[in-house]
C-alpha positions, 0 to 999 in steps of 0.5 A: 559884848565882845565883838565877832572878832571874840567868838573868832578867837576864843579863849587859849585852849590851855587856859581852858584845859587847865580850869576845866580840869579844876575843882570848880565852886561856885562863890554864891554857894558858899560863905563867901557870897555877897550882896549883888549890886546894882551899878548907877552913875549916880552911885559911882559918883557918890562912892568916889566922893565919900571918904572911902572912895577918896581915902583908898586902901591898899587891895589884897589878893584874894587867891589862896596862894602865898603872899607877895614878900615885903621885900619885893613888895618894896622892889615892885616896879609901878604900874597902872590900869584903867577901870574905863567905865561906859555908860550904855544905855542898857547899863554899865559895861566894863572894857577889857582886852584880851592879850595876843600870841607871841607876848606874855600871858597870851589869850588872857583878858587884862585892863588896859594898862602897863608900867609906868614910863619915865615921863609918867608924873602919876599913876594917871598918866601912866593909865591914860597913855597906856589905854591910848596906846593898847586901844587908841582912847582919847584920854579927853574922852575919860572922866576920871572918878577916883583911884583903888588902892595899890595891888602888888602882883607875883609878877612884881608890879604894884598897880593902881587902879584908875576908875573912869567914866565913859559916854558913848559913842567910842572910837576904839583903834586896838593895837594888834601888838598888845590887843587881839580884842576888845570886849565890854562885861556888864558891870553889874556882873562884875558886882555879883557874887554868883557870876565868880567861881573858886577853882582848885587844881589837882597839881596844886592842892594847896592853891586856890584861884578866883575866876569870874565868868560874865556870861560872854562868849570866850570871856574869863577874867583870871589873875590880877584881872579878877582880882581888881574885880574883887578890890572894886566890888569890895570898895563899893560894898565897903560905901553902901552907895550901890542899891542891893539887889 
């Protein structure tokens, strides 16, 4: 659930102009719904283990949009984010952060994350100091399952996702420069078909965006966000290790 700090601070206005002025389709109305799942910690450990979790492909990009060229695909500067995982007793939940005015991509809400420093000797480490820095997660809190595969962004990142677990309670000391606020989405939300949407915009009819909606207040995850979203539910549709629903 996002703090009262998320329903003090809502969504950028612009943002939300722009999407509801958009064609809007609802995914679990179309050819494109799946099965919802049905997160466990049980299931997660069995997907990280099996050779689809240990063997991970490359994310495509879901949007209707043109592809990111080879050439900058190779020129792509490394980056990582952290898929923190907290195990509530009411189940799952997801953490995400919402970015601040004054720093690119303002009101957007991202995994906590940046590019990789000199020092980085793995896209781990890179995740683990970027979360600490973003929220203040002691990394020997995190129990890291696995990795997705590699993600290249129009923003000219390629990004690997790190997938870890959590156990409450959590101390979380956000950095007000790179993090307004801290929220947590059900993950068994993010695992449903029916909480995405498909959104056209009349400026350009010849794209089209994903958008997930968990439900929580001011909270829509966009962007590369969603679309890492999208690469996890796939990857753990693709094991079969998470009951149906």
């Amino acid at each position: 659930m996002p703090s009262d700090d998320a329903r003090a601070h809502p969504v950028s206005p612009e943002l939300r102009r722009r999407f509801e002025r958009a064609e809007k389709i609802r995914i679990g109305e179309t050819a494109l719904r799946r099965p919802a799942l049905r997160p466990t910690e049980s299931a997660l450990r069995r997907h990280f283990e099996s050779e689809i979790g240990r063997t991970a492909r490359p994310l495509e990009n879901p949007h209707v949009e043109p592809r990111v060229a080879p050439e900058a695909r190779g020129r792509a500067t490394p980056a990582s984010v952290l898929l923190a995982i907290v195990l509530r007793e009411t189940g799952p939940t997801l953490i995400v952060t919402r970015r601040p005015a004054g720093i690119s991509y303002p009101g957007h809400w991202v995994f906590p994350g940046g590019r990789a420093d000199a020092e980085d000797a793995t896209p781990l480490d890179t995740a683990l100091r970027e979360a600490e820095e973003e929220i203040g997660l002691d990394p020997g809190r995190v129990e890291v399952l696995g990795h997705l595969g590699e993600y290249v962004s129009h923003s000219g990142f390629r990004i690997t996702p790190t997938v870890a677990l959590l156990r409450p309670p959590l101390r979380l000391d956000p950095h007000p420069a790179e993090v307004e606020v801290v929220a947590e989405v059900p993950l068994a939300h993010v695992l449903d078909s029916r909480r995405y949407f498909l959104y056209r915009f009349r400026e350009r009819p010849d794209r089209a965006h994903f958008a997930f909606d968990p439900g929580l207040a001011d909270v829509m995850l966009t962007g590369v966000t969603v679309s890492l979203c999208i690469g996890l539910y796939g990857e753990l549709l693709r094991s079969d290790v998470c009951p149906r629903l």
